[in-house]
DOROKOL-964874 format. One record per residue: residue in three letters; x, y, z negated of N, C-alpha, C in turn. Coordinates in steps of 0.1 Angstrom, whole numbers, plus 5000, padded with zeros to 4 digits. Last residue first. Layout:
ALAXYZXYZXYZ...
//
This chain:
UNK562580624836563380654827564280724845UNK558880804845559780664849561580724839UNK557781094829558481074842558780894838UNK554681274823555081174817556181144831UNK554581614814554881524823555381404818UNK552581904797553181764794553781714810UNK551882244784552082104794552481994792UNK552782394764551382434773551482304785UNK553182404728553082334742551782374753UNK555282624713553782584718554182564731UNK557282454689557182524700555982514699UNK557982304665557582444663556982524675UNK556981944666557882064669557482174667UNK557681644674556881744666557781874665UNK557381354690557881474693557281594679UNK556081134689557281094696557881224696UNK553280944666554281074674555381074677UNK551280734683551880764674552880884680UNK547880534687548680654687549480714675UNK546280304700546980334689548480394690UNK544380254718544180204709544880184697UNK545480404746544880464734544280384722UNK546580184759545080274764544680344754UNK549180134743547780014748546180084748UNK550880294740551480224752549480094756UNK550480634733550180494733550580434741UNK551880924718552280874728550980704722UNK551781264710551781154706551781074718UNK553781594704553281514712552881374709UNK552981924692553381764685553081694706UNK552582194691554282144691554482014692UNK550182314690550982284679552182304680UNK548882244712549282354715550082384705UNK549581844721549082004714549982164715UNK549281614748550381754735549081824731UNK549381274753549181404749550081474743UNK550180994772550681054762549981194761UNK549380654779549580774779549780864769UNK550080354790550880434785550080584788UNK548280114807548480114792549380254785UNK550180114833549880024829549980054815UNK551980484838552380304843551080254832UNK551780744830552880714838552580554840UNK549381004822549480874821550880844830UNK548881264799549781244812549581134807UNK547481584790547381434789547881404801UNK547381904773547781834780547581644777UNK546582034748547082074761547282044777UNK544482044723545381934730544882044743UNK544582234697544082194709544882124717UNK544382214665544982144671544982154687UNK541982224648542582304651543682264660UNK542181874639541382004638542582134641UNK542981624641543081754653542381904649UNK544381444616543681534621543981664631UNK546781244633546381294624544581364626UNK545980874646546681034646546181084630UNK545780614642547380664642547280814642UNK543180654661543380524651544880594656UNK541580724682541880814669542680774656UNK538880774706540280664700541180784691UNK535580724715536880824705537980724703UNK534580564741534580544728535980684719UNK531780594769533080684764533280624747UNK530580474796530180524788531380534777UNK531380544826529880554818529480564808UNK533380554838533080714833531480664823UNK534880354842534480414851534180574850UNK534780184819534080114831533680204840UNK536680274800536980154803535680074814UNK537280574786536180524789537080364798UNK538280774755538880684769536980624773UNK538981094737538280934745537980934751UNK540081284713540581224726539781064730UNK538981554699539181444701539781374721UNK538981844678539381794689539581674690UNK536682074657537981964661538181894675UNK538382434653536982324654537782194657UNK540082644672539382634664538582484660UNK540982744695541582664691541382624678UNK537882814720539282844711539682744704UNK535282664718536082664735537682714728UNK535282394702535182494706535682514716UNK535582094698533782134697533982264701UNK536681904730536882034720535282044715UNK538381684743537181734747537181814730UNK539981454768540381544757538681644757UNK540281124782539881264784540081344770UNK540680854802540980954793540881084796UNK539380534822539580694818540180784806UNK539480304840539880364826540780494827UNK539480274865538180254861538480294848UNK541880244879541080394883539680374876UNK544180104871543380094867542280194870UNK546880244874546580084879545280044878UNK547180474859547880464875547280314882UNK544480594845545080494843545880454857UNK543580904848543180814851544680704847UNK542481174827543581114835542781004836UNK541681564816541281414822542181374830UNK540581834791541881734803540881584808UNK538181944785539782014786540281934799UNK534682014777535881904784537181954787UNK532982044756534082144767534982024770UNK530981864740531081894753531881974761UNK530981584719531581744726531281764735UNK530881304715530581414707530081564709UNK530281074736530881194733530481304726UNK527980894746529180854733529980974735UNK527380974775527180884768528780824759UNK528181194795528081234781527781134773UNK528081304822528781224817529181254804UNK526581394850527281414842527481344831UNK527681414884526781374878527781394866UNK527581604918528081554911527081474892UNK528281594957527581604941528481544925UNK530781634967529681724975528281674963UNK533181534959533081664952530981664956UNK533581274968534581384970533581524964UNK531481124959531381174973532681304972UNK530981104932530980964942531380984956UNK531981284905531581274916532181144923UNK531481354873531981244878531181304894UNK532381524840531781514853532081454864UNK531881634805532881574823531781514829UNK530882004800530981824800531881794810UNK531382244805529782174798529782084801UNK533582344811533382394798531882344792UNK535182034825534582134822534282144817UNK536781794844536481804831536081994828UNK535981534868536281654866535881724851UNK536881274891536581324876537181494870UNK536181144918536281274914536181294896UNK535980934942535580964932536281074924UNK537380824969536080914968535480964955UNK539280624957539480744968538280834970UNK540280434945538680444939538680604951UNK542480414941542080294940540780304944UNK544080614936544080604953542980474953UNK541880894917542680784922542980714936UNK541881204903541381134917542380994918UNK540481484883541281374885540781294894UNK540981764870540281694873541681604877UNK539982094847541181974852540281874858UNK538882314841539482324831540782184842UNK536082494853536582374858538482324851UNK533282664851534782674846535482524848UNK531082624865532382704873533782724867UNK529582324866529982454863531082524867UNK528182124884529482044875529782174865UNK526882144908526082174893526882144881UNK528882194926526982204925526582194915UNK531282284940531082304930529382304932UNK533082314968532582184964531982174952UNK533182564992532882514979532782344978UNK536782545015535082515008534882494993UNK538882685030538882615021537182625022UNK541982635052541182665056539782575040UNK545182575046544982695058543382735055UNK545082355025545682455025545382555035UNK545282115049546582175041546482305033UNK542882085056543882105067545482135059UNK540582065038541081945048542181935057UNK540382165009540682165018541382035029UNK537982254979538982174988539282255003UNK537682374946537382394961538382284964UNK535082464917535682334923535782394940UNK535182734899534382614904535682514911UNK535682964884535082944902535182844907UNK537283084858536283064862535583074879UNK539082854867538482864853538583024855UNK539282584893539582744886538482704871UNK541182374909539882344904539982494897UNK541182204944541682324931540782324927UNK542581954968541382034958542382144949UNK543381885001544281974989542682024981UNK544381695025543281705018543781735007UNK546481635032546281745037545481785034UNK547381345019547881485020547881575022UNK545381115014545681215029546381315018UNK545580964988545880895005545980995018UNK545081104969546281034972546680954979UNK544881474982544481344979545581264982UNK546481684953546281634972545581484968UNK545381924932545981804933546081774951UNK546182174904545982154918546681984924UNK543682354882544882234886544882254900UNK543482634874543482514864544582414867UNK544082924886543682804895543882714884UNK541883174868543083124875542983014879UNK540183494865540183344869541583304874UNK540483704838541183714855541383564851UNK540383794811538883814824539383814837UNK542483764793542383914802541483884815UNK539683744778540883844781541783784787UNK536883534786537983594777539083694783UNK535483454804535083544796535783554786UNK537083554842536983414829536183534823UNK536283504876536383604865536483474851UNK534883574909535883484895536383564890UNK533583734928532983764916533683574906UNK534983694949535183804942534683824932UNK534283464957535383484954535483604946UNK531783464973531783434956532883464950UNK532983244998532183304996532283274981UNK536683265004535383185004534483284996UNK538983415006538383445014536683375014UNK540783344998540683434983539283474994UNK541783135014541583104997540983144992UNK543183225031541883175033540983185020UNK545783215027545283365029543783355030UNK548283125009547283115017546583165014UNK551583275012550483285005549383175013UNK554283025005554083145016552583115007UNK558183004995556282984999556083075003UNK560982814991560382955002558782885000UNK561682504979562682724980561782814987UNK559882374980559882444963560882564971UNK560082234997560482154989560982244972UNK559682355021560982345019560882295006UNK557282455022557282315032558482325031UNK554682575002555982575000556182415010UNK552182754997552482634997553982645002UNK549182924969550982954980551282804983UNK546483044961547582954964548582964975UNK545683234937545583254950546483104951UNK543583414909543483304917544183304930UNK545983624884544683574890544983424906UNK547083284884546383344879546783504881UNK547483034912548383114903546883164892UNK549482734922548282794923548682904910UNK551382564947551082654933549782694935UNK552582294968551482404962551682464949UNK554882184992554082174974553282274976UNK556281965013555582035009555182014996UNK558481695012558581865016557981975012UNK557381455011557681524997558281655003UNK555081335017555081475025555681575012UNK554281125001553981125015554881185026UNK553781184975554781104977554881114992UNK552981554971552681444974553981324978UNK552381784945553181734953552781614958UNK551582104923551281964936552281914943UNK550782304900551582294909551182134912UNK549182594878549582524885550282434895UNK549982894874549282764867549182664869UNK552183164875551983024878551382894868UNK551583474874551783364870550883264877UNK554183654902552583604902552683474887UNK555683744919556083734905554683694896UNK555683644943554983774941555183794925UNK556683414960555583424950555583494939UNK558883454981557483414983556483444971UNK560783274960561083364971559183344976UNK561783224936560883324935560483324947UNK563982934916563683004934562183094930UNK566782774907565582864905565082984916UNK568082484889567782564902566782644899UNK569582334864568882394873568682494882UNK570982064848571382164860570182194866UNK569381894834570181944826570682104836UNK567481714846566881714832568181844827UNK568681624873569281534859568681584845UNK567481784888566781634893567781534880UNK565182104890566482034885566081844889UNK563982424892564282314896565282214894UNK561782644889563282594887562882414887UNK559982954898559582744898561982744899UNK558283224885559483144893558882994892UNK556283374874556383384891557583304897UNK556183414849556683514857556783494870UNK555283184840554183264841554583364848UNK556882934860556583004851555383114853UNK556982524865556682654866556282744856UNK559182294873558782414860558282524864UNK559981984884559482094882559482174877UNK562581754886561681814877561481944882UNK563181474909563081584903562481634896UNK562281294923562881224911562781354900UNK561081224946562381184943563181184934UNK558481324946558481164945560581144945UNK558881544918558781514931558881374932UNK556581564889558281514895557881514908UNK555881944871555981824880556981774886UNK554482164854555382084855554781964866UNK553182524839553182344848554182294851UNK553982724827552482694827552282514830UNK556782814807556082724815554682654812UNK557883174804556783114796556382954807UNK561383174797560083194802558983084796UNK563683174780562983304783561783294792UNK564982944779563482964770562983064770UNK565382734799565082874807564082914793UNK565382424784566382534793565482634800UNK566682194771566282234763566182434772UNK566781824770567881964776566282044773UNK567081614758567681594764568181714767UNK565981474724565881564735567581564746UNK564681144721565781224722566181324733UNK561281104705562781104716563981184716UNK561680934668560981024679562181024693UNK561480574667562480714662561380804675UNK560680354672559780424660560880564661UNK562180214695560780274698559980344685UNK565680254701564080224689562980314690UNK565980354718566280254720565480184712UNK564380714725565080624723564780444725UNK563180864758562680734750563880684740UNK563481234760564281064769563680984757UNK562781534776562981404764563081304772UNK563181844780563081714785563381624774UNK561182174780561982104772561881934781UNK561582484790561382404794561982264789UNK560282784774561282724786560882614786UNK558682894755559982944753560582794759UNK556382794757556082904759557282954755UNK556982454774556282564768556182704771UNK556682174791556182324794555782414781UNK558281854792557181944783557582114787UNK558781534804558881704811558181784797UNK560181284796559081384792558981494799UNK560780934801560781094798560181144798UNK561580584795560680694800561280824796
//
């Protein structure tokens, strides 16, 4: 396996040693003059990076990269999308809030102009500095591709059915700070969404939603993934504060969203710690970061976590890649 990691001085790749107790072995270590918000592999193999200055680099050995602006306004970048489908096209999403899509495969985007056009829009906003909402995540569904959600911090939950050209609320009672969500192909109508007053589960693509607090401590919900094989085992990251303050846990649910256990067994203490990021890649395997530097990794659903990375950097992303 590998690593994509996004910090705040470039763009770092890791490779699995041969002994599974040594940490990985970095691989390449590249653009540390920017700040990386997101990361992603195309279905061909490539690595992502996007920056807070408005570029996306590109590379497919972890070591030679490419780097293209063209289109996106030097705008930071929080987000990014791809689909196995329709690996031509991608999305960004930026802060403040707008999305660009890109049908050359990351060299040329273009704004979408609809976006900034839904009702409410003008009143997104965060309540921290610098009080300019940005797009959290951006996913496609993983059976239509044209079907494109976003999720902001702060303005709720939107989709689109045409690619992108034309968008709606989908936000009812889930809150407006919408931190990350998640959608399987197994389970196509269901919706996990993680916010600043719980996670949150929708049955209908967005149009309600329910909330989801049985056995969890916390309530700011940060990240959420689904198991690639498994759309009924959940992981999630959840904060007693909204800053990087207080402590921080990580638990899984195992029937869907109902009801949630802490897994904790191998780590250290999170306090203070905020986890960044959570990427699942295959059957049993996911991994987190902190905004620390550390990454830990499980191969058995979180039933026992250990570190594969520790470091000085601050992490603002993760990608788990196939070797």
């Amino acid at each position: 396996m590998r690593i994509a990691v996004g910090t705040t001085r470039g763009i770092v790749v890791l490779k699995e040693r041969e002994d599974p107790t040594e940490n990985w072995e970095l691989i390449s270590h590249a653009h540390q003059g920017r700040n990386i918000q997101a990361v992603l592999t195309d279905p061909r193999g490539s690595i992502l990076a996007a920056s807070s200055q408005g570029s996306i680099h590109k590379t497919k050995d972890g070591e030679n990269w490419m780097t293209t602006t063209e289109g996106l306004d030097e705008l930071n970048i929080t987000a990014i999308s791809s689909h196995p489908k329709t690996p031509m096209v991608m999305y960004v999403g930026t802060q403040p809030p707008f999305i660009y899509r890109s049908q050359t495969a990351g060299l040329r985007w273009q704004k979408m102009p609809n976006f900034n056009k839904l009702p409410g829009s003008d009143g997104w906003t965060y309540p921290v500095p610098p009080y300019r909402a940005r797009v959290t995540k951006l996913r496609q569904h993983p059976l239509h591709p044209n079907v494109v959600f976003a999720s902001l911090a702060q303005g709720g939950f939107v989709g689109s059915l045409d690619g992108g050209l034309n968008w709606v609320e989908r936000t009812v009672n889930a809150g407006r700070e919408v931190n990350d969500f998640a959608i399987h192909a197994l389970a196509p109508t269901r919706i996990f969404a993680a916010t600043s007053i719980g996670l949150f589960r929708s049955q209908d693509l967005g149009g309600t939603w329910e909330l989801l607090d049985q056995g969890l401590p916390y309530s700011f919900a940060r990240h959420v993934a689904i198991s690639p094989y498994n759309p009924n085992f959940i992981m999630a990251s959840l904060s007693q504060m909204r800053d990087d303050s207080g402590s921080q846990i990580i638990a899984c649910s195992a029937d869907g969203g109902d009801s949630w256990q802490v897994r904790n067994v191998g780590l250290p203490s999170l306090n203070n710690h905020r986890i960044t990021s959570i990427s699942a890649i295959s059957d049993g395997v996911f991994a987190f970061s902190t905004i620390t530097g550390n990454i830990y990794l499980s191969t058995n659903n979180g039933g026992l976590w250990r570190a594969i990375y520790l470091s000085n950097l601050t992490i603002n992303t993760i990608q788990l890649m196939p070797k």
